[in-house]
C-alpha positions as CSV (number, residue, x, y, z in Angstrom):
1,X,0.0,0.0,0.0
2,X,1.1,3.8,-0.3
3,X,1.9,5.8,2.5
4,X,-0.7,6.6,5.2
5,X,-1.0,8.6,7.9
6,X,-3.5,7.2,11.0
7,X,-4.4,9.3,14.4
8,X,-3.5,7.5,17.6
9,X,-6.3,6.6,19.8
10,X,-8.3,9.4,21.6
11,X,-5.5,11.4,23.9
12,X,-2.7,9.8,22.7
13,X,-0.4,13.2,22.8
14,X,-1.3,13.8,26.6
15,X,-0.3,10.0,27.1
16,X,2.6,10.6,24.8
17,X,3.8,13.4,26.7
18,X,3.8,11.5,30.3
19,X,5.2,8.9,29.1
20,X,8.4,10.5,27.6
21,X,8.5,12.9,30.6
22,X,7.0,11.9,33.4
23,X,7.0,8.0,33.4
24,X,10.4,6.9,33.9
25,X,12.7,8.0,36.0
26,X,15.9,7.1,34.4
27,X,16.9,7.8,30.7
28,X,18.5,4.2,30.0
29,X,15.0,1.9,30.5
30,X,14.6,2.7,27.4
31,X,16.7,0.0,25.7
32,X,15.5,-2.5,28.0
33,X,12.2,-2.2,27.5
34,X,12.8,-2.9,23.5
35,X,15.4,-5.6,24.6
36,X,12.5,-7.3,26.3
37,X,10.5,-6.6,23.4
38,X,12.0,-8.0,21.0
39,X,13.0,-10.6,23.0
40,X,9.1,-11.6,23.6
41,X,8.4,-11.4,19.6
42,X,11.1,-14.0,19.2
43,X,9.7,-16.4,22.0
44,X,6.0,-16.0,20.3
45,X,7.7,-16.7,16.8
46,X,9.7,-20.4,18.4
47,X,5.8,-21.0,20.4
48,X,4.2,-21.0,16.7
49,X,6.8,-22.4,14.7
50,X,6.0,-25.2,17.0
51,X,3.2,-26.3,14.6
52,X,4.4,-24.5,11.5
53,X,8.2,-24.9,11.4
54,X,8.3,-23.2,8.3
55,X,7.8,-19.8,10.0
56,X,11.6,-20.0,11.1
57,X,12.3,-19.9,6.7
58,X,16.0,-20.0,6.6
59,X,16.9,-18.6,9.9
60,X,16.6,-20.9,12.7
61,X,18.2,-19.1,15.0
62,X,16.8,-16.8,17.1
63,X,18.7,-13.1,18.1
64,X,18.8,-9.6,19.2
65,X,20.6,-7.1,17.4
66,X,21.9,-4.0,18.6
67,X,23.1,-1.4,16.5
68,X,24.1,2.2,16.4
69,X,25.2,5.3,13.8
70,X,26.8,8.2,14.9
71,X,26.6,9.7,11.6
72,X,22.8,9.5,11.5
73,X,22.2,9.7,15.1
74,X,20.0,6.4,14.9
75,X,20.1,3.1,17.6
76,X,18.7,0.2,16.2
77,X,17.1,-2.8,18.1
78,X,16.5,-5.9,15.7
79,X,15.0,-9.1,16.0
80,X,14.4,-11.8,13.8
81,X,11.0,-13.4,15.9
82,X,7.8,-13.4,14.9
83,X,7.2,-9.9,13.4
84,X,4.6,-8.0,12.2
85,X,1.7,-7.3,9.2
86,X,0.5,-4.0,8.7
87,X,-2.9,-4.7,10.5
88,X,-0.7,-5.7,13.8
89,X,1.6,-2.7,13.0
90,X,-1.6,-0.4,13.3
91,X,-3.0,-2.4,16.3
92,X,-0.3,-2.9,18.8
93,X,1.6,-0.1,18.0
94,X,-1.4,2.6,17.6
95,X,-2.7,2.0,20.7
96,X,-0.8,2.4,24.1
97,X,-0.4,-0.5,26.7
98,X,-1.3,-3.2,23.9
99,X,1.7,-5.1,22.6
100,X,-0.3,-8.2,21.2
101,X,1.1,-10.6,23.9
102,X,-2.6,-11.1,25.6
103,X,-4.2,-11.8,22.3
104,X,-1.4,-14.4,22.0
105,X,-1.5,-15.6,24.9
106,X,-5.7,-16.3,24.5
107,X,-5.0,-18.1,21.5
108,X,-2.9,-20.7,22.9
109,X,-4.3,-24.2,23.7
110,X,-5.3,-24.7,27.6
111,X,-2.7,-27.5,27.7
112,X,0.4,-24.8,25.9
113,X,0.0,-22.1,28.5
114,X,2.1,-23.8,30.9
115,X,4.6,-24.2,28.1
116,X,4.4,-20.4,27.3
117,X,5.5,-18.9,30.8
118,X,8.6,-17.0,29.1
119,X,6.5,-14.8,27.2
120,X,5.8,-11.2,28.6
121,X,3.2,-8.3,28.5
122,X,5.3,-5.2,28.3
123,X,2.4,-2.5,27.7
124,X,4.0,1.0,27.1
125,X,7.0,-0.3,26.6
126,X,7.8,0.3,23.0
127,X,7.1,3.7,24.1
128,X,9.9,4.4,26.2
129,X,11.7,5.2,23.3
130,X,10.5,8.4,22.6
131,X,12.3,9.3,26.2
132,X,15.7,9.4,24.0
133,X,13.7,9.9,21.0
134,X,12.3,12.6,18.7
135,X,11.5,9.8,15.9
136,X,11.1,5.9,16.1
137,X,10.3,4.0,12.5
138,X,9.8,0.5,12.9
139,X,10.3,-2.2,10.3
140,X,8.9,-4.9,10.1
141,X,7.7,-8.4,8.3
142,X,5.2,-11.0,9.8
143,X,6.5,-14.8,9.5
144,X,5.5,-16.4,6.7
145,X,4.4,-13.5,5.1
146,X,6.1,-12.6,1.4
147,X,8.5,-10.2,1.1
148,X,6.7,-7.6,-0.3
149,X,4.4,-7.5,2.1
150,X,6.9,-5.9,5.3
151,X,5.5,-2.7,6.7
152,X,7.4,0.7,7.7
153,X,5.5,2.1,10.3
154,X,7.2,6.0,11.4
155,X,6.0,8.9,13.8
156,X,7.0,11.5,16.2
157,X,5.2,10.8,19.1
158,X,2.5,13.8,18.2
159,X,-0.4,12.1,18.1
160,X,0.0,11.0,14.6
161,X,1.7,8.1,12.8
162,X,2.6,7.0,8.9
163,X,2.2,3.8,7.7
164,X,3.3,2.3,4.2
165,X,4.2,-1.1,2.7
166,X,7.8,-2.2,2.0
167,X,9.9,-5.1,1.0
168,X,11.7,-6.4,3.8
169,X,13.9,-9.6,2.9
170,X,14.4,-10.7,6.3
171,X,11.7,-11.6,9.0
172,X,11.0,-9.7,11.9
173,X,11.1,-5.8,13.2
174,X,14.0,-3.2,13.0
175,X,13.2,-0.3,15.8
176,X,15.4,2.3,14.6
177,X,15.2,4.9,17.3
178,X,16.2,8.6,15.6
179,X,17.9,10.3,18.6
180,X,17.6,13.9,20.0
181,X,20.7,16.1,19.9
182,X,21.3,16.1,23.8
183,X,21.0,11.8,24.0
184,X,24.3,11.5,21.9
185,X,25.4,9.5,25.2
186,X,24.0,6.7,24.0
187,X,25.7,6.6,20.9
188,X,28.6,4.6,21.9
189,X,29.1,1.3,22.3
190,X,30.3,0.9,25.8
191,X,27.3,3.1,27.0
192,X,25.1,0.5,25.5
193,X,26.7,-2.7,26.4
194,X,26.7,-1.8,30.0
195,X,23.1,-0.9,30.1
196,X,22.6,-4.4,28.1
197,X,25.0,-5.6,30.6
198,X,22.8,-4.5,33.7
199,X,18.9,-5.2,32.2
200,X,19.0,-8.1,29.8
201,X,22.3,-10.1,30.6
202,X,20.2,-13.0,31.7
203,X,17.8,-12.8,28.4
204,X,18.0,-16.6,27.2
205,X,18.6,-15.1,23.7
206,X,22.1,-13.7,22.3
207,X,22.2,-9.9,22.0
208,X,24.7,-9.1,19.4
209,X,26.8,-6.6,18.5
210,X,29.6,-5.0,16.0
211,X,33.0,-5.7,17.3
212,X,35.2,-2.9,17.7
213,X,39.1,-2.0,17.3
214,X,40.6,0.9,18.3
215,X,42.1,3.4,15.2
216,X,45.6,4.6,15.9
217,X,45.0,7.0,12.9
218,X,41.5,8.3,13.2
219,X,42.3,8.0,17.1
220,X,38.7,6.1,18.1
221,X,37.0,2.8,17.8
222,X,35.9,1.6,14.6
223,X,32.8,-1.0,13.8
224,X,33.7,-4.2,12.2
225,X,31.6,-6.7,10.4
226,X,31.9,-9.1,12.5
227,X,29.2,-9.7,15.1
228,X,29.4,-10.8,19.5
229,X,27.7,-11.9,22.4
230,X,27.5,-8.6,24.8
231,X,25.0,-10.8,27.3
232,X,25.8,-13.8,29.0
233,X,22.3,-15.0,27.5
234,X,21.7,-17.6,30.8
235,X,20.7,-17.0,34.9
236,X,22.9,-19.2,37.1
237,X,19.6,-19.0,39.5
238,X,17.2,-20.7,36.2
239,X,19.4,-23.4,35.8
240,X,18.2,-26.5,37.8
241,X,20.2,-26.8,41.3
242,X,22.1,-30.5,40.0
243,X,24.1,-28.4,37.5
244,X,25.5,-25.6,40.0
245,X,28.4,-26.0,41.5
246,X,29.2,-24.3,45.2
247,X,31.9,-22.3,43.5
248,X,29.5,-21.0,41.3
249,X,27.3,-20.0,43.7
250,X,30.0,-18.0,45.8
251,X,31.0,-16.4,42.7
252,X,27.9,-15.4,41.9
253,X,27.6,-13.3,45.1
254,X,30.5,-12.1,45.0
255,X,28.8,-10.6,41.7
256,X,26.0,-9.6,43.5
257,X,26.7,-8.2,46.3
258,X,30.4,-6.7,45.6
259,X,31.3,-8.7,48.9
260,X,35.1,-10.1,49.1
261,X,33.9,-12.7,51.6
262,X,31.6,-16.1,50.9
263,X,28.3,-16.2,52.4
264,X,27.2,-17.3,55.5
265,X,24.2,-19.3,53.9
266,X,22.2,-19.5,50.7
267,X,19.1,-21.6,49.1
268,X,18.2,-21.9,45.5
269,X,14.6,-22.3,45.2
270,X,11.8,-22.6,42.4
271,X,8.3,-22.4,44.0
272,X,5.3,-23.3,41.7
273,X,1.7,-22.8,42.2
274,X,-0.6,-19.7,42.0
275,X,2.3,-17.9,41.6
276,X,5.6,-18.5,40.1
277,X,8.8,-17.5,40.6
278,X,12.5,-18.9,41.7
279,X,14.1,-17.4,44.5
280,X,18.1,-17.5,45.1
281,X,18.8,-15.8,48.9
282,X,22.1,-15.7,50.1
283,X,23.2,-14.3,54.1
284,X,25.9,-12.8,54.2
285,X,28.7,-13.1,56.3
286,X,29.6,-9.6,57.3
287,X,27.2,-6.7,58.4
288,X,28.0,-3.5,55.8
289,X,28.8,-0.3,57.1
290,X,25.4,1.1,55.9
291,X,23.3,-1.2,58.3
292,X,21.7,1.3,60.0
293,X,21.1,3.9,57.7
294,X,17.7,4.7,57.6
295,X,18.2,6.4,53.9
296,X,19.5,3.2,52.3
297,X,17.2,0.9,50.8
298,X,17.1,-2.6,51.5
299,X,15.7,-5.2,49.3
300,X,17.3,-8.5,47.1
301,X,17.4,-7.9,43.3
302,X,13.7,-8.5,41.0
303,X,13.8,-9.7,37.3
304,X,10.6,-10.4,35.5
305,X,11.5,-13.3,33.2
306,X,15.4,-12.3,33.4
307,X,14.7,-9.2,32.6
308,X,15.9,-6.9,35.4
309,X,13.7,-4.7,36.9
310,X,14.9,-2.7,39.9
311,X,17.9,-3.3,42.8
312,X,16.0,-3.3,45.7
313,X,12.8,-4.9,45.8
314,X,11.8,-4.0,49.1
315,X,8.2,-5.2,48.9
316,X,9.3,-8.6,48.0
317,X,11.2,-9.1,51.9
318,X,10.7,-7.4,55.3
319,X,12.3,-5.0,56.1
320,X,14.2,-6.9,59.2
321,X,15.6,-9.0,56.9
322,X,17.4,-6.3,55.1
323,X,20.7,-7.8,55.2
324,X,20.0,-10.6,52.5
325,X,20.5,-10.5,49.0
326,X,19.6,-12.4,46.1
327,X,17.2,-12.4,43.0
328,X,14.1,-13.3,42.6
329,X,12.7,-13.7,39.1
330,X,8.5,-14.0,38.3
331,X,7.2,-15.7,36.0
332,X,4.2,-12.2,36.0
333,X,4.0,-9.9,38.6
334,X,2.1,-6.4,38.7
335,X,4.5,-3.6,37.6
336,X,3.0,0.4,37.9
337,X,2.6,1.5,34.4
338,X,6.8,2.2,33.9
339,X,7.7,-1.4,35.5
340,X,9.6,0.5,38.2
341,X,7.8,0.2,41.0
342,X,5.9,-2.7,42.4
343,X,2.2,-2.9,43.2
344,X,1.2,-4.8,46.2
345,X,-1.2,-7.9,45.2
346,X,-1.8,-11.0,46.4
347,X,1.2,-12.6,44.3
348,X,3.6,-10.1,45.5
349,X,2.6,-10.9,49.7
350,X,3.1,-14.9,48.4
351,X,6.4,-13.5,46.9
352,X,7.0,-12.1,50.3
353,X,5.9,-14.6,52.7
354,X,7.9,-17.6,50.4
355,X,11.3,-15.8,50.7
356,X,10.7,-14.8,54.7
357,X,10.3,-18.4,55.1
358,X,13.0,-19.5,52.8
359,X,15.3,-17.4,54.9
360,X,14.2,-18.1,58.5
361,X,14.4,-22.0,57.6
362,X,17.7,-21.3,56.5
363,X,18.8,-19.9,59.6
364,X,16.9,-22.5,61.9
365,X,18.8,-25.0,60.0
366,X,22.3,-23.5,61.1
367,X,21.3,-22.5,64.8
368,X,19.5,-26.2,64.9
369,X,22.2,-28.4,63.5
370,X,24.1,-30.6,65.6
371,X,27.3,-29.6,64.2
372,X,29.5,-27.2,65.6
373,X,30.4,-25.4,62.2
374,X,27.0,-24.7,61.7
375,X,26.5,-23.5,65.4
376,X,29.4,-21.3,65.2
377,X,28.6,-19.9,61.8
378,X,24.9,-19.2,63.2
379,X,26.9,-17.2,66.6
380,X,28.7,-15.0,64.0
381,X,25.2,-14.3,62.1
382,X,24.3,-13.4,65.0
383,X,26.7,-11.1,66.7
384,X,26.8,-9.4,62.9
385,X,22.6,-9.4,62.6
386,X,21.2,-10.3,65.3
387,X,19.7,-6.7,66.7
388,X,18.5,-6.1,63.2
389,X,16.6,-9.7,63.2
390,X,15.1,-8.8,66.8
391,X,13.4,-5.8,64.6
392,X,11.3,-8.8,63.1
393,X,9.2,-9.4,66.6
394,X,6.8,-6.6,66.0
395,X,6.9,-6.8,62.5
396,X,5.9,-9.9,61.7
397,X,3.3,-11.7,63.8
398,X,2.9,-14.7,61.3
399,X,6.8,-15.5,62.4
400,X,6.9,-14.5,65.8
401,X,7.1,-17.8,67.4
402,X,10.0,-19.1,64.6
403,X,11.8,-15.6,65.5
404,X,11.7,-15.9,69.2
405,X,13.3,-19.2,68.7
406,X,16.3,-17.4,66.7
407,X,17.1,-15.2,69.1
408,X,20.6,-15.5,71.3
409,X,21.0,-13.6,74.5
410,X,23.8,-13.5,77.2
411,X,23.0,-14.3,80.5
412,X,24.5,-14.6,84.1
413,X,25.3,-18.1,83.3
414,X,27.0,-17.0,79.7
415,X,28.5,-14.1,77.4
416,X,26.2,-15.0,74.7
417,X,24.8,-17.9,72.4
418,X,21.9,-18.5,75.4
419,X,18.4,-19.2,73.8
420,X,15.3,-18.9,75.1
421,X,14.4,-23.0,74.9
422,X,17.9,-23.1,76.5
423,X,17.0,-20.9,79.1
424,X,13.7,-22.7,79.4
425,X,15.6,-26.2,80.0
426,X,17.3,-24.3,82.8
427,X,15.1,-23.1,85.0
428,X,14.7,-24.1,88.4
429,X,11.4,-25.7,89.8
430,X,8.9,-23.6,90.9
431,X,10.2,-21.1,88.5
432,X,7.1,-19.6,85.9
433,X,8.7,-16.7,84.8
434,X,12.3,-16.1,82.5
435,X,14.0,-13.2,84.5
436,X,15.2,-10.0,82.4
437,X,17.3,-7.0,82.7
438,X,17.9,-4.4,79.6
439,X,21.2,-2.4,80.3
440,X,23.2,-0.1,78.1
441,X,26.3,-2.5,78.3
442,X,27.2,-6.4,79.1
443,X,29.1,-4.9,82.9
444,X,26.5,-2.8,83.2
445,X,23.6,-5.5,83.1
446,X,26.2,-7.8,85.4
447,X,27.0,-5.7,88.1
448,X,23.1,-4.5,88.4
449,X,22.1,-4.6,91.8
450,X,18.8,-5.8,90.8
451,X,20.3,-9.2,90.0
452,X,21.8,-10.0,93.6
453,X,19.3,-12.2,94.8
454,X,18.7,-14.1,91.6
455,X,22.9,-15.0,91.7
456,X,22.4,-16.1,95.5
457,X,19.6,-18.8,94.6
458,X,20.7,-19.7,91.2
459,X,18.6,-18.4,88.8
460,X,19.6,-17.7,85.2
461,X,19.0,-13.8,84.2
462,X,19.0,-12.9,80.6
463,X,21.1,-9.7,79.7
464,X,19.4,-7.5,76.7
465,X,22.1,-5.0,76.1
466,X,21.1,-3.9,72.8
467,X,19.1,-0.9,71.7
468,X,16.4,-2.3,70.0
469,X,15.7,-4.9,73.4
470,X,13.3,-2.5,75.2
471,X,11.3,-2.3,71.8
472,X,11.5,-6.2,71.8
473,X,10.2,-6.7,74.9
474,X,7.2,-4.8,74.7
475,X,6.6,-7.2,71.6
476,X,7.5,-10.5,73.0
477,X,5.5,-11.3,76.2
478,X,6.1,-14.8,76.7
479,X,8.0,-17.6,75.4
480,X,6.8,-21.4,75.9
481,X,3.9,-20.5,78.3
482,X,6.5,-18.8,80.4
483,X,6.2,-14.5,81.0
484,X,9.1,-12.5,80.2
485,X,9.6,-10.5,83.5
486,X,12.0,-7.3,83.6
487,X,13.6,-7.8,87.2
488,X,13.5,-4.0,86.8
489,X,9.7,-3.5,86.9
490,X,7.0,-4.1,89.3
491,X,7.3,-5.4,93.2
492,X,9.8,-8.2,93.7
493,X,8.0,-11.5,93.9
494,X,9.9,-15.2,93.6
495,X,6.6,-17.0,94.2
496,X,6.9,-20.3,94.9
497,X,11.1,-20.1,94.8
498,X,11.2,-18.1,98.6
499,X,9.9,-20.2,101.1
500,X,7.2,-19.3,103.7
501,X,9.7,-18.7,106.5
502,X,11.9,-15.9,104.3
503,X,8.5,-14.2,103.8
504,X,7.7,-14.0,107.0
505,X,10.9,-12.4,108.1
506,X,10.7,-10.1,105.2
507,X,7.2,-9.5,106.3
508,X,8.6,-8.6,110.0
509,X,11.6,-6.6,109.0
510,X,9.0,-4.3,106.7
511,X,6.9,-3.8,109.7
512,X,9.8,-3.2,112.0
513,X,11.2,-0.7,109.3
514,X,8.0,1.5,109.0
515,X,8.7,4.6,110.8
516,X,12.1,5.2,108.8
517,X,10.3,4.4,105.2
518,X,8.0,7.2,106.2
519,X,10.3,9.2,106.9
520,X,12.3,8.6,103.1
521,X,8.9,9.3,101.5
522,X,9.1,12.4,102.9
523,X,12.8,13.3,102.5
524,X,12.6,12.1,98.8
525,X,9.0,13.3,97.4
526,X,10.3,15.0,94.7
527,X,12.1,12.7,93.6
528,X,10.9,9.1,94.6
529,X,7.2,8.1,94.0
530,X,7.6,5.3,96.5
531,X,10.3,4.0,99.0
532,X,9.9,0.2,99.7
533,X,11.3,-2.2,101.7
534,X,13.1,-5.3,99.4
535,X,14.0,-8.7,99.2
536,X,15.8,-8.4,95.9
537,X,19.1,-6.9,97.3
538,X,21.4,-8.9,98.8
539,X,25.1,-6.8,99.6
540,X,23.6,-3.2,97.8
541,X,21.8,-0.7,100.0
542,X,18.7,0.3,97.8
543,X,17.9,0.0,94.0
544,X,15.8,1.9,91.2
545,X,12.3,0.0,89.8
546,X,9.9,1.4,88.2
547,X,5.8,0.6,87.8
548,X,4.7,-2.4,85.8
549,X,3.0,-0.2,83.5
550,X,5.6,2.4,83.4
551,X,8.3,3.2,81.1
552,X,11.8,1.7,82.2
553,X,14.8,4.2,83.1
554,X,16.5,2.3,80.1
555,X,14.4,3.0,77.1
556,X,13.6,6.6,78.8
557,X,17.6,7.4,78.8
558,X,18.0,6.1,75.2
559,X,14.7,8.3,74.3
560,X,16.4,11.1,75.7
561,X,19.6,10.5,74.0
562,X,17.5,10.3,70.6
563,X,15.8,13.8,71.7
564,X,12.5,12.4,72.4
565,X,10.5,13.6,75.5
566,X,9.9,10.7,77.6
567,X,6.8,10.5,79.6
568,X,7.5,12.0,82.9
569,X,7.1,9.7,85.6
570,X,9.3,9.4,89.5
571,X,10.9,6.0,89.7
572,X,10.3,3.8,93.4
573,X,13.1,3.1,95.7
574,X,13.7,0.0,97.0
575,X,15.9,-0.3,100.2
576,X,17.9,-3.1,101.9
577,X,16.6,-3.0,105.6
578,X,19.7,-5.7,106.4
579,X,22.6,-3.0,104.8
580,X,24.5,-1.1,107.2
581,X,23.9,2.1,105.4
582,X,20.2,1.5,105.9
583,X,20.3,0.6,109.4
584,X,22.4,4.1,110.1
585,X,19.6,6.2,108.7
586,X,17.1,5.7,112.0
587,X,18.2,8.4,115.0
588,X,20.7,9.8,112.8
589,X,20.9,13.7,113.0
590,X,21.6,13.2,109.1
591,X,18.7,12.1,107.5
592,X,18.0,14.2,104.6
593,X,21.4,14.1,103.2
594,X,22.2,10.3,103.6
595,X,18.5,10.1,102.0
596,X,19.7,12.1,99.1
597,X,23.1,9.9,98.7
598,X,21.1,6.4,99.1
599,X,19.0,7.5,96.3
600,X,21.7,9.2,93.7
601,X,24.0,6.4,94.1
602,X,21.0,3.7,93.5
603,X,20.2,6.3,90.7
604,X,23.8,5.4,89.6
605,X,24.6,1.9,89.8
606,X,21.1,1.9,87.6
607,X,22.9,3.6,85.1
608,X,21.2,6.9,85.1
609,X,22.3,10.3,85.7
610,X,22.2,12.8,88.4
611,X,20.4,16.1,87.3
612,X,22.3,17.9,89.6
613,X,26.0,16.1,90.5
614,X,27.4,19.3,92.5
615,X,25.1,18.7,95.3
616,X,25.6,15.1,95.3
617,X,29.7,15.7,95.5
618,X,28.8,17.8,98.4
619,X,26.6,15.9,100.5
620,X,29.2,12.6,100.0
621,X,32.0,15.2,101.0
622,X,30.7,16.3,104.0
623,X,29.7,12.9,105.2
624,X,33.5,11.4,104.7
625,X,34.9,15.4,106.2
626,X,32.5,14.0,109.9
């Protein structure tokens, strides 16, 4: 036929227009968007040729070609798959989001579809090119079709487009993107083999092109005719599990993650069902430097049909597992209108839910094992990840009971590796509740006052010295049908571990010691919202507690260091009625001031800090001076 021109559909220039300006956020998509592309029209072409062979005429194989001219500021994507007629030239590429792959996709048997899980739907992709782009022409023959009967289909992204018959020799479609003045980047060839080498390296197809040899006289790189491989055109992570070696896995990492050092772990998956994808996690060895940073985005690596989509996929694993990377490649999964950004669905929380899983089972299967590689490899996990894991107790309830399990404490009867089934399997009989105490260091949490009477009879105390411990416990209320108790909060209580005679002399020494607790509620009003008589002290004078209910000294220090307001509530004293210092307070002429020192250096050994140290040097001064 002559030359035509055709209107897009209704709005086409607005749609145009946010497409090439709004839609994308970085320049370089474009090429792998026509990548993918062409890629799809050659898998559609092999699906057919199935039951017509003859559609492959004289060129079996199947390729990508990549080409560029400097001269005529052109970058041409060709493929040799299925192509198209004129009619398919006007349908999929007149109308956005419709490249032809659904109608395809329809038309295979019930029985095929399974078959056909390679082939994409790629909606305004072909349209990306007009990001680089003032003009794209695209030629193109249908397989099977003759010669004469190719099709040139041209516009300028306006709203209009031309259409016109040509002989075309050759099967399939030439995109020949005309380039704007200011996108000469990306005529070079090492521009576009490392974008090739970052999107489509895993495309199952070759992507050729022109070798290159550097021109001592005209000083730059010169095309040849001879042809390469720029992509490595297979995924270590789609080949079956039998055929990877270990080394291959390491060195894949390494690739991945830029990491010098093996991984910890790893597990190579493919999960089939409602929703398809393969999944290859690896845990690192060593915590990066980054860790912490609340601008850096977490996430493993997402390819739809190894074609990849972004770096960190953060909607495909929580958040507390940050610190793993891997790839996981979908069969389908919903894309926002650019395929940048994922939209939640029901396949993505399955996506989600699979790799958690994957990874916690891995890391049960360390800290489980009998063997004391694995046991030691799951201590250094731990010592590297461990406070960022414990961020997983209020974040997922679905795993709470598999975290809690995970989780390694020290404790008075060890520096660390102490879990809570081990604790469990410790405790003494009679004992209901596993004992507590958050500090802002391992000495500190050991030389805690609060912990004398627990060494005397026995009991095992688990130390929670990191920061994220106090968020923890507000999340994790019981383990095994046994209470986590902070030895911190609350009235001291050992239930059926103190026997009926010790609380009756505690109850005796209480009443005995009456008229002097009245009198520290009244020297310490301000600053005490209770005195009490104790049981928990054993060779200290007094201690710091607080309320059940109330916020602990701990997290209200750390919220203060972070410039938060804590709420503003007076902790209790608790005092030793059996301590020297305690027994000197009655009759003594005193009072006020050893009052003042009991509580600021309980206040201390607590780990908290005097609001007003000047006064507390003085009163100490003047006591040692008599």
């Amino acid at each position: 036929m002559s030359k035509h021109t055709h209107a897009f559909q209704a709005e086409v220039k607005q749609i145009l227009h946010l497409v090439t300006h709004s839609l994308y956020s970085n320049k370089e998509i474009f090429l792998r968007e026509l990548v993918s592309n062409a890629s799809d029209a050659c898998d559609k072409l092999r699906f057919e040729a199935l039951d017509k062979p003859e559609l492959f005429e004289d060129q079996p194989n199947l390729e990508i070609r990549v080409l560029f001219d400097p001269e005529a500021k052109t970058v041409t994507i060709r493929d040799n798959g299925v192509g198209m007629s004129a009619e398919e030239a006007a349908s999929h590429l007149g109308t956005i989001a419709k490249s032809g792959t659904r109608e395809f996709m329809a038309q295979l048997e019930s029985d095929k579809k399974k078959d056909a899980n390679l082939i994409g739907q790629f909606g305004v992709g072909f349209y990306s090119g007009f990001i680089v782009a003032d003009r794209i022409t695209v030629e193109s023959r249908r397989a099977g079709l003759p010669t004469n009967e190719g099709v040139r289909w041209s516009s300028e992204g306006t709203g209009e487009y031309d259409l016109e018959t040509i002989d075309k020799p050759t099967r399939g479609t030439d995109v020949i993107l005309h380039l704007r003045d200011e996108e000469a980047e990306f005529l070079a060839a090492w521009k576009l083999r490392s974008i090739i080498s970052k999107y489509s390296d895993h495309i199952s197809l070759p992507i050729l092109m022109r070798k290159e040899e550097w021109d001592q006289e005209a000083s730059k790189y010169v095309a040849k005719d001879d042809w390469e491989t720029v992509n490595k055109a297979a995924a270590l992570w789609a080949r079956p599990k039998s055929e990877v070696t270990d080394a291959e896995y390491q060195e894949f990492y390494k690739q991945l993650s830029y990491d010098a050092q093996a991984p910890l772990a790893y597990t190579h998956n493919r999960v089939e069902g409602r929703s398809e994808y393969t999944q290859l996690l690896y845990i690192p060895a060593k915590a990066p430097y980054d860790l912490w940073n609340r601008d850096k985005r977490g996430g493993v690596k997402l390819y739809v049909k190894r074609v990849f989509i972004m770096d960190d996929a953060e909607a495909l694993m929580p958040v507390y597992l940050r610190f793993v990377k891997g790839v996981i490649d979908s069969a389908d999964l919903p894309l926002n209108v650019s395929r940048e950004l994922l939209q939640e669905s029901r396949d993505v929380k399955a996506i989600r839910e699979g790799s958690t899983k994957r990874v916690l089972g891995m890391l049960e299967s360390l800290a489980d094992s009998d063997s004391a590689d694995d046991k030691a490899k799951y201590q250094s996990f731990w010592n590297e990840f461990g406070a960022v894991l414990k961020e997983g107790i209020g974040e997922d309830f679905q795993n709470q009971e598999r975290l809690a399990k995970l989780f390694r404490f020290a404790s008075t009867h060890a520096d660390e590796g102490v879990s809570l089934a081990d604790y469990v399997q410790r405790m003494k009989e009679g004992q209901e509740a596993i004992y507590v105490i958050t500090a802002d260091s391992l000495a500190a949490a050991k030389s805690s006052p609060q912990l004398e009477i627990f060494r005397k009879k026995g009991l095992e105390v688990l130390l929670l010295t990191d920061r994220v411990d106090e968020w923890l416990l507000s999340h994790l209320h019981e383990f095994d049908g046994h209470t986590l108790q902070s030895v911190t909060k609350g009235a001291f209580d050992l239930g059926k571990l103190q026997d009926e005679e010790e609380k009756k002399q505690a109850e005796a020494v209480a009443e005995a010691f009456k008229p002097v607790l009245e009198r520290l509620k009244e020297s310490l009003k301000d600053r005490a919202k209770d005195v009490r008589v104790t049981t928990r002290l054993v060779d200290s004078p007094a201690c710091i507690v607080v309320d059940e209910g109330d916020m602990s000294a701990h997290l209200a220090r750390m919220l203060k260091q972070a410039g938060q307001d804590a709420p503003a509530s007076k902790p209790i004293l608790e005092v030793n009625p059996e301590h020297a210092l305690v027994k000197r307070l009655d009759g003594d002429p005193r009072f006020d001031d050893l009052a003042q020192i009991l509580f600021d250096q309980a206040l201390l050994a607590e780990g908290g800090q005097l609001e007003n140290p000047a006064a507390y040097v003085q009163r100490v001064t003047k006591l040692l001076a008599a």
